[in-house]
N, C-alpha and C positions, 0 to 999 in steps of 0.2 A: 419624546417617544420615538419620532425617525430616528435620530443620533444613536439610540439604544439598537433599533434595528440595523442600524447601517455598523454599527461598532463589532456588532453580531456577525455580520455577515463578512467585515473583513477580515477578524479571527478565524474563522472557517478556511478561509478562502488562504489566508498567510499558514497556518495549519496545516490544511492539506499541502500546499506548494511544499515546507520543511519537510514532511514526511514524504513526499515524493523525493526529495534530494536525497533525505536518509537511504530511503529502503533503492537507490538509483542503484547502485553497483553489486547488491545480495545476488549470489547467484541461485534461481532456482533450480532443486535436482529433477533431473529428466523423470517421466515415465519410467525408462527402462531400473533406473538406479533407483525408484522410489522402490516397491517390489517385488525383488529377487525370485521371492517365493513364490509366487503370484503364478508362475510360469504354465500352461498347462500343454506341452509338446506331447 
């Protein structure tokens, strides 16, 4: 039963770690660029 938790838990943890590599270099768009229309001068 530990084995299953602990097997659990390093899936997660190696999981999360790739998806932080993946998503490393996505740029996200500013405020300003999200938008446009939004504008109210």
């Amino acid at each position: 039963m530990v084995w299953l938790i602990l097997a659990l838990v390093f899936g997660v943890v190696i999981g999360n770690i790739m998806l932080l590599k993946h998503t490393a270099h996505m740029k996200m768009p500013s405020l300003k660029q999200r938008h446009p229309e939004d504008k109210n001068d």
